[in-house]
C-alpha positions in Angstrom: -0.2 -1.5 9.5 1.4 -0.4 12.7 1.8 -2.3 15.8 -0.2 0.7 17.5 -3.9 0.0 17.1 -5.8 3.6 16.2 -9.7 3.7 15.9 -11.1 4.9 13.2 -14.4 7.0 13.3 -17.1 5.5 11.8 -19.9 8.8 11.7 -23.3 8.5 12.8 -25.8 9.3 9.6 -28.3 10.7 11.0 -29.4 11.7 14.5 -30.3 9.6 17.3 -33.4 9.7 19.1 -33.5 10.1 23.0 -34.4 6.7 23.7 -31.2 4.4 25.0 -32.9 1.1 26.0 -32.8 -1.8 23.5 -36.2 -3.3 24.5 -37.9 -0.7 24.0 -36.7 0.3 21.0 -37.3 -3.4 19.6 -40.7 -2.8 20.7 -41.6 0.4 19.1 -40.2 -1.5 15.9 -43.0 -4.6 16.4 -45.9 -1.8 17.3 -47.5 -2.0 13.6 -50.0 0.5 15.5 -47.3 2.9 15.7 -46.1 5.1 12.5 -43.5 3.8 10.1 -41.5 6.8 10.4 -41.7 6.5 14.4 -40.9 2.1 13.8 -38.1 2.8 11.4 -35.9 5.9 13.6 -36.5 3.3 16.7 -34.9 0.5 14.6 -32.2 2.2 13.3 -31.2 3.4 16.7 -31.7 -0.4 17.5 -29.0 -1.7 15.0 -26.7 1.4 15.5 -26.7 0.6 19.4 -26.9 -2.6 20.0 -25.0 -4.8 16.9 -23.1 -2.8 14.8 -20.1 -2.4 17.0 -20.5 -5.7 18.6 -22.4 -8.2 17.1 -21.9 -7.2 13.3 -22.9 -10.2 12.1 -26.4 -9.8 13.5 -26.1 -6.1 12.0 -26.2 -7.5 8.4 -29.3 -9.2 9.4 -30.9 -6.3 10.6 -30.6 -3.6 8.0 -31.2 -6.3 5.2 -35.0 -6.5 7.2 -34.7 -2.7 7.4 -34.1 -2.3 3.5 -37.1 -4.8 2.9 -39.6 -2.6 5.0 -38.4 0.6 3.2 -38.2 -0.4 -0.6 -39.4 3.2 -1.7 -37.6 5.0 0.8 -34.8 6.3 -0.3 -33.7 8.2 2.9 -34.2 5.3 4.6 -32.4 2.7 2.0 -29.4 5.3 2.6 -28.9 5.0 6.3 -29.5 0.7 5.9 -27.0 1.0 3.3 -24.7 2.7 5.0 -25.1 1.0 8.1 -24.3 -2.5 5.8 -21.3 -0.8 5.0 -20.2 -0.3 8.3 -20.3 -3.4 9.3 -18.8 -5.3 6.2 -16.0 -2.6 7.0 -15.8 -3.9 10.7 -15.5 -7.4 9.6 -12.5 -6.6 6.6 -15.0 -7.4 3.9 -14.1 -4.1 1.5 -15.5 -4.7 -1.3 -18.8 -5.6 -0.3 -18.6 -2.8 2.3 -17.4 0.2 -0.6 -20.0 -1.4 -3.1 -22.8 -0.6 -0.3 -21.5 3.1 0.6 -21.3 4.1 -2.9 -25.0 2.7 -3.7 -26.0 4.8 -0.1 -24.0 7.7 -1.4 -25.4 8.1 -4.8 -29.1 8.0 -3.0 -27.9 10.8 -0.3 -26.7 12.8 -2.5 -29.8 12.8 -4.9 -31.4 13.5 -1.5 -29.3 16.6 -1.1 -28.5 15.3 2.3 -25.3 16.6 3.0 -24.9 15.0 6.8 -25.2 11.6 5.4 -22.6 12.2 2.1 -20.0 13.5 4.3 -20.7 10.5 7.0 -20.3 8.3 3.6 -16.8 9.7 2.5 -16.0 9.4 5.8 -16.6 5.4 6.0 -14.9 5.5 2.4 -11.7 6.7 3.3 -11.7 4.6 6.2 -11.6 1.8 3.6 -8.9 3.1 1.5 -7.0 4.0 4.8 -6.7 0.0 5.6 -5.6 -0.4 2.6 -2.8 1.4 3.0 -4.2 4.2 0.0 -3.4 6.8 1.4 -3.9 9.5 -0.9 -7.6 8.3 -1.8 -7.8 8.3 2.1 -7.0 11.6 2.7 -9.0 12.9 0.0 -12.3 11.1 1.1 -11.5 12.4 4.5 -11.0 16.1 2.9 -14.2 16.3 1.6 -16.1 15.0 4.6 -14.0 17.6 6.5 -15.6 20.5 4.0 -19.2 19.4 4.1 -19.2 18.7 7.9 -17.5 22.3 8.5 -20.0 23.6 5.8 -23.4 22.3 7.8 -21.4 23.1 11.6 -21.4 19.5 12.6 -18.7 19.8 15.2 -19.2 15.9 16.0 -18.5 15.1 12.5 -15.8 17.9 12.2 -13.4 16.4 15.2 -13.9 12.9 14.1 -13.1 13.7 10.4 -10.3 15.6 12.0 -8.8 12.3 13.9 -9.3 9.6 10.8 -6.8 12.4 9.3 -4.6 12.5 12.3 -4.6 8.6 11.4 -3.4 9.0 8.0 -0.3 11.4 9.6 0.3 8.9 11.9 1.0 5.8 8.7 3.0 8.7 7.1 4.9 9.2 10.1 4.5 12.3 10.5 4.5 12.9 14.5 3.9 16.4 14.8 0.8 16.7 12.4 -0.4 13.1 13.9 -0.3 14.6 17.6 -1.9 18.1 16.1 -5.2 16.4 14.6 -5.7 13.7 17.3 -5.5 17.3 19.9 -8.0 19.2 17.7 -10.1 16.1 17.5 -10.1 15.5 21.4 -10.9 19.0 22.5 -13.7 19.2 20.0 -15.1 16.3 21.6 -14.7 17.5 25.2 -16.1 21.0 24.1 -19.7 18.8 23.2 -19.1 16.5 25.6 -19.3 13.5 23.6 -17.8 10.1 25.7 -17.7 7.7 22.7 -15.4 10.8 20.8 -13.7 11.3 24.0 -12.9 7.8 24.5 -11.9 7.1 20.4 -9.7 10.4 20.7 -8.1 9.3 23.8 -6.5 6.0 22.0 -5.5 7.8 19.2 -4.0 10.4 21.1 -2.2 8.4 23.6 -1.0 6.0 20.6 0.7 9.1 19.2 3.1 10.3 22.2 6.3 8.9 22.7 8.1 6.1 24.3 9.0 8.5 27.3 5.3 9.3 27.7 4.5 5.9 28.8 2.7 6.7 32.1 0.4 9.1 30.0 -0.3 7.0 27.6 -1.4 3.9 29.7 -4.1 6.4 31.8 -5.2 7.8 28.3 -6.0 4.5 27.0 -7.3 3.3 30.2 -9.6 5.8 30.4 -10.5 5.3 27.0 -11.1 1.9 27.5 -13.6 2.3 30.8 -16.0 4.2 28.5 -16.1 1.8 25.3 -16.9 -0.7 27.8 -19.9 1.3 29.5 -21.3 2.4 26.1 -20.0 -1.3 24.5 -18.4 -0.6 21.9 -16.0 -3.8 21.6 -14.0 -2.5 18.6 -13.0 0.3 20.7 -12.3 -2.0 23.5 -10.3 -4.6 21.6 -8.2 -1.8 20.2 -7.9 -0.3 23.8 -6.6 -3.8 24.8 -4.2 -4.0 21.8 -2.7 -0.8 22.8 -2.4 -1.5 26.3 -0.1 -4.8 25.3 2.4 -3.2 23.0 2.7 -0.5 25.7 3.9 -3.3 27.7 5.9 -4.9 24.9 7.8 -1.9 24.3 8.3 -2.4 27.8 9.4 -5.6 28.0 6.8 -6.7 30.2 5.9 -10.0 28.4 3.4 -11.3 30.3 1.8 -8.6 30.7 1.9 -7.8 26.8 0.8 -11.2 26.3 -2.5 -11.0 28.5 -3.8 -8.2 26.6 -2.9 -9.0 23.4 -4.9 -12.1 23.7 -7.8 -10.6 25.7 -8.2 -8.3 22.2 -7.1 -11.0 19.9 -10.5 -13.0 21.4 -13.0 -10.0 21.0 -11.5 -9.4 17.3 -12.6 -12.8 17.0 -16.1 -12.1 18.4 -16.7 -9.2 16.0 -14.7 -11.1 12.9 -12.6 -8.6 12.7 -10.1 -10.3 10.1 -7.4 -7.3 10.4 -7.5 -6.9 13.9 -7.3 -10.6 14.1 -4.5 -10.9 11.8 -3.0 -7.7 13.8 -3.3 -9.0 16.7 -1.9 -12.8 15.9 1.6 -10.8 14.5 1.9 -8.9 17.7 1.5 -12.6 19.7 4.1 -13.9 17.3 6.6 -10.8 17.9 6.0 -11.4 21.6 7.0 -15.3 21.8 9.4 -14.5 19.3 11.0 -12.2 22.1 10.8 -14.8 24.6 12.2 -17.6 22.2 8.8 -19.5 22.2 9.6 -20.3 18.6 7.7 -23.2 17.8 4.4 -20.6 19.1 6.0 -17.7 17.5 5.9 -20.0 13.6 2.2 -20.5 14.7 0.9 -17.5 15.2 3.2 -15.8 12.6 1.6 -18.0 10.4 -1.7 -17.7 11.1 -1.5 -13.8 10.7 0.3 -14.1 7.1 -2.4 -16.2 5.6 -5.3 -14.0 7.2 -4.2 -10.6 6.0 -3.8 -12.3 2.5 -7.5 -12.7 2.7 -8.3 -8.7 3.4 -5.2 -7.8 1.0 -2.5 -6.0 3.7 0.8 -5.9 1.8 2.3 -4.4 4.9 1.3 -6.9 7.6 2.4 -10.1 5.2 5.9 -8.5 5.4 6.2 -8.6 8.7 4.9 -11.7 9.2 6.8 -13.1 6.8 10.2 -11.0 8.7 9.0 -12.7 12.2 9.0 -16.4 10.2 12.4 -15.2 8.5 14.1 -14.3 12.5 12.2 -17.3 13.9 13.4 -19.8 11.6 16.9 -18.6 11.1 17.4 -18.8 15.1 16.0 -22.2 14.8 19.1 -23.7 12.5 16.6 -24.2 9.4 18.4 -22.0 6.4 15.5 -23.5 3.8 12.7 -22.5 5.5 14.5 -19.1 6.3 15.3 -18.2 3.3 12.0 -19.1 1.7 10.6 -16.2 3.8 13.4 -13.9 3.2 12.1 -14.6 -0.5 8.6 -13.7 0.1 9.8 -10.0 2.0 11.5 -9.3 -0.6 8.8 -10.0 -3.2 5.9 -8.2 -0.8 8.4 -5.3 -0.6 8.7 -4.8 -4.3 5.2 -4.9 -4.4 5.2 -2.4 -1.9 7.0 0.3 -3.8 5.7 -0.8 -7.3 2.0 -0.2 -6.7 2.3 3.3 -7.3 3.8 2.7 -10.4 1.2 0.1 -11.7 -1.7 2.4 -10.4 -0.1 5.3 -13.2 0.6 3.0 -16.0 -3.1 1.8 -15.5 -4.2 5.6 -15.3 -2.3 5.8 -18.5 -3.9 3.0 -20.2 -7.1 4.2 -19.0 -7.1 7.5 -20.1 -6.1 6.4 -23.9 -8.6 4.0 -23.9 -11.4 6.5 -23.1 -9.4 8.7 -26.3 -9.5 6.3 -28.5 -13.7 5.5 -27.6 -14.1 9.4 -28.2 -12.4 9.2 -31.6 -14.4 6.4 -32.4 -17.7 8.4 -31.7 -16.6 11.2 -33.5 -16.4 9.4 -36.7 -19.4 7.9 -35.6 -21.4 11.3 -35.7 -19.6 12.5 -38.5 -21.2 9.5 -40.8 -24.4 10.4 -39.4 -23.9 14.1 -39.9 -22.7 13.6 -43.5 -25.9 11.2 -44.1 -28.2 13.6 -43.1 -26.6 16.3 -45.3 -26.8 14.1 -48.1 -30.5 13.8 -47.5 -31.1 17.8 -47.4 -29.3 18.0 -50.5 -31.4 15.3 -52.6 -34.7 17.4 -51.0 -33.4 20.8 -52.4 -32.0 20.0 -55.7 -34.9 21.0 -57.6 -35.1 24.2 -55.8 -31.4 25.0 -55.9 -29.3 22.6 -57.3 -26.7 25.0 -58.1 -26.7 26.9 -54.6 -27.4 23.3 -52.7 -24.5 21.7 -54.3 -22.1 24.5 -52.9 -23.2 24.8 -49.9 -23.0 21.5 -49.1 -19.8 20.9 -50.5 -18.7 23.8 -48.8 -19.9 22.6 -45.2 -18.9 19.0 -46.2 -14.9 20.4 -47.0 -15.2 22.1 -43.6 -16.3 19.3 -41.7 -13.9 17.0 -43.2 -11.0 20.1 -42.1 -12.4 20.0 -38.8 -12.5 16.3 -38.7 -8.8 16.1 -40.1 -7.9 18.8 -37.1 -9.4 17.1 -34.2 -7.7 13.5 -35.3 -4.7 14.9 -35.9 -4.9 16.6 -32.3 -6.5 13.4 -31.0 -3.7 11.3 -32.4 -0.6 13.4 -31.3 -2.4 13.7 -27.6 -2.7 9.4 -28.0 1.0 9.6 -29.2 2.1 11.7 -26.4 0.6 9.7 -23.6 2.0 6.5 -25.3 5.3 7.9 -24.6 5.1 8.5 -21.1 3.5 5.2 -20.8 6.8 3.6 -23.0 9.0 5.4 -20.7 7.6 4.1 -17.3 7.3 0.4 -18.4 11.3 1.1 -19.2 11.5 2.1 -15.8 10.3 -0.9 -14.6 11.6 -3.7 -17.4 14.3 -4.4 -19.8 13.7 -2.8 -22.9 13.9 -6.2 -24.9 11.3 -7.5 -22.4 9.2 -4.5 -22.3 8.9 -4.7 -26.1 8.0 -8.3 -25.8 5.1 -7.2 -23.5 3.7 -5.0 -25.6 3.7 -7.3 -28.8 2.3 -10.3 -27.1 1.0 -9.0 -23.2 3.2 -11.5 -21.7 6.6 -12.0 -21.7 8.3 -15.8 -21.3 10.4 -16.7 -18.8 14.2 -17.5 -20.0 17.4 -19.4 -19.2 20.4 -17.9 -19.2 23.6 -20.1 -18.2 25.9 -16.9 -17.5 24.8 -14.3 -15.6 26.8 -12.0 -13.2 24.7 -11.7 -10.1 25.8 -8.4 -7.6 24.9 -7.3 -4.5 25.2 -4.1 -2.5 24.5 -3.6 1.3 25.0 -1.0 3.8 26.6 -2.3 6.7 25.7 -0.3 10.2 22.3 1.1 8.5 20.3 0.7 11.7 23.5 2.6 13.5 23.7 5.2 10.7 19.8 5.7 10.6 19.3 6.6 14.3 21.3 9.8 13.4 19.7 10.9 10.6 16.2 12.6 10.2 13.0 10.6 7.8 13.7 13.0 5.6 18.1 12.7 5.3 17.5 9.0 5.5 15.5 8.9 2.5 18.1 11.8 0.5 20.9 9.8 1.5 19.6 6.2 0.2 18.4 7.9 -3.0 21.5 10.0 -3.6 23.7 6.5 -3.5 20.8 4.2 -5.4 21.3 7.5 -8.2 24.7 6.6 -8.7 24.6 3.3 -9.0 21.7 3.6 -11.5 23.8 5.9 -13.7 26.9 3.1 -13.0 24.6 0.1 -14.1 23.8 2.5 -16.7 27.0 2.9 -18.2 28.7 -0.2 -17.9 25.2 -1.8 -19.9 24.3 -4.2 -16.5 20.4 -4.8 -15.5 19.2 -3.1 -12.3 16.5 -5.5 -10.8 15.6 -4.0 -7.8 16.0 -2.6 -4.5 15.5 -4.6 -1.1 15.1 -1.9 1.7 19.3 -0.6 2.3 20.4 -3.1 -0.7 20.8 -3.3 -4.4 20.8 -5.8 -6.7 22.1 -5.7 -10.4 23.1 -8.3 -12.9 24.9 -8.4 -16.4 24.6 -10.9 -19.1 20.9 -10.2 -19.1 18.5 -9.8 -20.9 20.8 -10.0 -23.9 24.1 -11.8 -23.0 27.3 -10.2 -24.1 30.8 -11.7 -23.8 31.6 -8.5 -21.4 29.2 -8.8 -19.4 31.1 -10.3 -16.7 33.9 -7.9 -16.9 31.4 -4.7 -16.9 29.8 -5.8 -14.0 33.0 -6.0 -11.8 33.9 -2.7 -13.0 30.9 -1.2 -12.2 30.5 -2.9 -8.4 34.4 -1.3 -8.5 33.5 2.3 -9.3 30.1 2.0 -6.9 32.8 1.5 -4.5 34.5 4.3 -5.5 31.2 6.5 -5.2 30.4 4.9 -1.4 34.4 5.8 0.0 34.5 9.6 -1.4 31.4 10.3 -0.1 32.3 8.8 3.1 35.2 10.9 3.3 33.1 14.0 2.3 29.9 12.8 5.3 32.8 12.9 7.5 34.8 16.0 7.1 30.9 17.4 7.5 31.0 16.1 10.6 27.6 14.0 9.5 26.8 10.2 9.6 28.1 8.1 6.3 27.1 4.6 5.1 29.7 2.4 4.1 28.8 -0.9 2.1 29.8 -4.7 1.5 29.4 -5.8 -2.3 29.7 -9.3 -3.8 29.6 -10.8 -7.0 28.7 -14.3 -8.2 28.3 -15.9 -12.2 26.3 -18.6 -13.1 22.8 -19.8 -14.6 19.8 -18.2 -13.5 15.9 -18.1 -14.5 14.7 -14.6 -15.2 11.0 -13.3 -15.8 8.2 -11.3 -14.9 6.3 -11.7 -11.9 2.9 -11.3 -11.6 0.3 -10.2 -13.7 -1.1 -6.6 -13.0 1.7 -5.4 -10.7 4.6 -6.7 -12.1 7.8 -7.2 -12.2 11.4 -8.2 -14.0 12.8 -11.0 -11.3 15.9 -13.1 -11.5 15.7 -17.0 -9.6 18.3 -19.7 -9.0 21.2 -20.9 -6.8 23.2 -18.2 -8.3 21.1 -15.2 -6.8 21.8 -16.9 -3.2 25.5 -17.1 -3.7 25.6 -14.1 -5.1 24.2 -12.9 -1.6 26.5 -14.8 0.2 29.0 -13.2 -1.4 28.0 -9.8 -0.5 27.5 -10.7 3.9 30.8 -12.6 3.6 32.7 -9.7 2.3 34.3 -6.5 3.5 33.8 -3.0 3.6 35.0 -1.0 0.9 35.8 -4.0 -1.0 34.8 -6.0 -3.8 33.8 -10.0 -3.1 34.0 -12.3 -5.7 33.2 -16.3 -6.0 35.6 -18.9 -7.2 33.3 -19.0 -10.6 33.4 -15.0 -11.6 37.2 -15.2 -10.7 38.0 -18.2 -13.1 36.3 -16.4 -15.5 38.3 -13.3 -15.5 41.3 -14.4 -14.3 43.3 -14.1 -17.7 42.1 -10.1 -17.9 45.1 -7.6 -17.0 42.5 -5.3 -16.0 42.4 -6.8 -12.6 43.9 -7.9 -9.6 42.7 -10.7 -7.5 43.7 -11.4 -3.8 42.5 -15.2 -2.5 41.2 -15.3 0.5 41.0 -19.1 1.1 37.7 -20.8 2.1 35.2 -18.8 3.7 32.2 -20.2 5.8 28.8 -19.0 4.3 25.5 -19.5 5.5 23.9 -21.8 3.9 27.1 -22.9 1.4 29.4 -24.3 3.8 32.8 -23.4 2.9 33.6 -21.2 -0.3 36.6 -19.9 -1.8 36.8 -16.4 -2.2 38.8 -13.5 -3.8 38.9 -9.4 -3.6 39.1 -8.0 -7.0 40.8 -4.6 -7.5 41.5 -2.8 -10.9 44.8 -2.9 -11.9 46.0 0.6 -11.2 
């Protein structure tokens, strides 16, 4: 989630009648006199205008008395349903809220009611957008597009139109962000339509630039004087949220700090759990930047266990990164570093979920195979039954004739059965392979195999592993000059290499941590040159990062250059998790091992006392001391550059 709140357009399903005062719309509801048709469109108005955007709570209430009055109404069981939705969608609870919109869609859709599917996709993406799905996002949001340009809904089009602008915006994609949120707000003005003025004007202004600060503050301004006239306190709070990171980005803390809080408290009015947990991390950033630590830990804190309720990966990093800078400024290493843990675990998890989400595609898809094998052979015995039957009836007619026709259509079935296995089976073969080969990019072979076998794999000891660690020093620096997209070639072009490295010198790549790289040797099978092949390899990664230097330079173009250190000892190594999972290394050794790396030099290759004892006695190498060095966390350490003897 970004720090820059965006509102997402929730679509009307249906349209709304002329009248705008609750009372009297509560009172054409309680007029039994009055037709059920007239009751119901007066009611739905009723919960549409008056609860759902600021009293969701009472919202539930409301449509679950709407879906008892209309039990046989499928129309109207559509619009309750998707009006439950909503507001389980305003107050984080997904699951609930996507299990209502998909019973609401199935109903509009057997309705033929094409405003009310669309409105539904719409809500549906909005739910996949949160959590961070982006691809299932844009999709849902493609499809609304279609219908609502299909039945001229321009209301529909421009806010289908902005929830994509959103999705550009989490992709960082500024120009195609700005593009959508300007289509959006012009179709809105065309209809004059304040509530899609007002949600178009956020987005809009939360797209421009850092140098467009004046513009951006009367944009959400004005957007915020309409959502409170037509009270919409969602738009409001995210108004307010807006308004204080303007000022943050400003360094105007106490002004940052007013509205943060004056959104955090209508978040809390509408139980908005992400906003709330939004909200709380933005607080935290703030009195982190005014060194209010002990608040900072609080509300930090509070925002980290909350968006592990609603399942936001992305805001649990960086509340766990605000606990890692609060409590390294505060002296405490332990605590520190136990944060610094849990990014790097959440960001793993980050990258690996696309992974997971294919192998259980793949798993999936062979499993449905497999059913439809099973079925064949299913209807064949019945087939062959039934043949048998027609034969016994005919015999005395025909034997002769009966017999070889049926043997004759039995042999071809049993040829037509042999084919389609045989086809089944080298498709089932096939996709077992690709699913093979993407466990191995994700585990050890040895542990990968053990997976299979059992569906778990145990957790193992091992007393000598060689522990390395890359890091780019200047990456912030380096970044600032280099586009998304020669950011992202550069990183990969280097993390390449050092796969192919690992590669050939037989070491374990675990995993990648933002700018750094982390291998070990000695694992998952230890060898006696294990320790040896790793040092080689951090050597020739070296190599790799100093001729491309040279080569980024004569181009005239930015260059990373990168610290690497090297530690031995006993570690604990296993998979984490159960469904998105991982092959993870713990211990004392991993932490030295880092050490090792921040206490080392440019171009060169750090080693511990340990890993030097141990290959002290190889010609291969040099080793220069470089007496005790002070590490966080360790104290004092001895230290040594390696270098290959030339």
């Amino acid at each position: 989630m970004k720090n820059t709140a965006c509102l997402l357009f929730i679509l009307f399903s249906f349209s709304l009648s002329a009248q705008t005062n609750l009372d009297s719309l509560l009172n054409v509801w309680n007029d039994s006199s009055k037709s059920d048709s007239l009751r119901i469109n007066a009611f739905q108005d009723y919960i549409w205008k008056g609860f759902l955007f600021s009293q969701p709570d009472s919202a539930l209430i409301l449509t679950d008395t709407l879906l008892d009055f209309a039990k046989n109404n499928n129309s109207v069981r559509s619009t309750a349903l998707y009006y439950k939705g909503a507001a389980l969608f305003i107050k984080s609870n997904y699951s609930n809220s996507l299990a209502n919109l998909k019973e609401s869609i199935l109903l509009s859709k057997e309705l033929e009611d094409k405003k009310k599917t669309a409105n539904t996709l719409n809500l549906i993406g909005n739910i996949y957008n949160v959590q961070g799905n982006y691809p299932k996002a844009l999709d849902h949001y493609d499809q609304s597009l279609k219908i609502k340009k299909n039945i001229n809904d321009k209301w529909g089009i421009a806010a289908a139109m902005s929830n994509i602008g959103g999705i550009y915006s989490e992709l960082n994609d500024s120009i195609k962000t700005r593009e959508y949120y300007q289509l959006s707000l012009a179709i809105f003005k065309e209809i004059n339509d304040q509530q899609g003025i007002a949600g178009s004007s956020l987005n809009y202004g939360s797209a421009l630039g850092k140098k467009d600060s004046i513009k951006k503050l009367s944009l959400y301004k004005k957007s915020l004087e309409i959502f409170k006239k037509i009270g919409d306190n969602q738009g409001v709070a995210d108004n307010y949220t807006n308004i204080g990171n303007l000022h943050l980005v400003n360094k105007n803390y106490k002004k940052a700090l007013y509205y943060h809080n004056k959104g955090l408290n209508i978040e809390k009015k509408i139980g908005n759990k992400q906003g709330i947990a939004s909200s709380l991390y933005s607080l935290g950033t703030i009195n982190l930047e005014t060194k209010n630590y002990f608040q900072t830990i609080e509300n930090c804190k509070k925002s980290f266990e909350l968006s592990k309720t609603v399942g936001g990966l992305l805001l649990q990093k960086k509340a766990c990164e605000c606990l890692y800078e609060t409590y390294k400024k505060l002296g405490n290493g332990n605590k520190a570093l136990e944060y610094h843990e849990q990014v790097l675990a959440l960001n793993d998890s980050l990258k690996s979920e696309e992974t997971t989400k294919k192998l259980q595609q793949m798993e999936f898809a062979k499993q449905v195979l497999a059913d439809s094998l099973l079925q064949v052979e299913k209807d064949l015995q019945i087939e062959m039954a039934h043949k048998e039957e027609v034969r016994k009836k005919d015999k005395n007619r025909n034997l002769a004739l009966g017999a070889g026709i049926f043997f004759l259509v039995l042999s071809g079935g049993f040829y037509s059965r042999w084919r389609y296995v045989k086809k089944s089976k080298a498709i089932i073969e096939k996709e077992k392979d690709r699913s093979d080969n993407l466990l191995l990019n994700i585990l050890p072979a040895e542990i990968a195999e053990e997976l299979k076998e059992k569906g778990s794999a145990d957790a193992r000891d091992f007393d000598l592993v060689s522990i390395l660690f890359t890091d780019f020093k200047g990456f912030t620096e380096a970044s600032e000059k280099l586009s998304a997209q020669e950011l992202i070639h550069e990183i990969n072009e280097c993390f390449m290499a050092f796969d192919h490295i690992c590669e050939k010198y037989k070491i374990e790549k675990i995993k990648t941590i933002g700018d750094a790289y982390m291998a070990a040797g000695g694992l998952p099978i230890p060898t006696e040159t294990s320790i040896k092949n790793t040092v080689l390899a951090a050597l020739e990664m070296q190599e790799f990062i100093t001729k491309r230097i040279n080569v980024k330079e004569a181009e005239n173009k930015a260059a990373f250059k990168m610290r690497l250190g090297i530690h031995t000892g006993p570690v604990v190594a296993g998979i984490v998790g159960v469904k998105k999972f991982q092959y993870d290394i713990w211990g004392d050794t991993v932490n030295t091992a880092s050490r090792m790396e921040s206490s080392g030099e440019i171009g060169k290759v750090n080693i511990s006392e340990d890993t030097c004892q141990l290959l002290k006695n190889d010609s291969l190498f040099t080793f220069k001391p470089r007496g005790k060095i002070q590490a966080k966390g360790k104290g004092e350490m001895k230290m040594f550059f390696v270098e290959k003897v030339s």
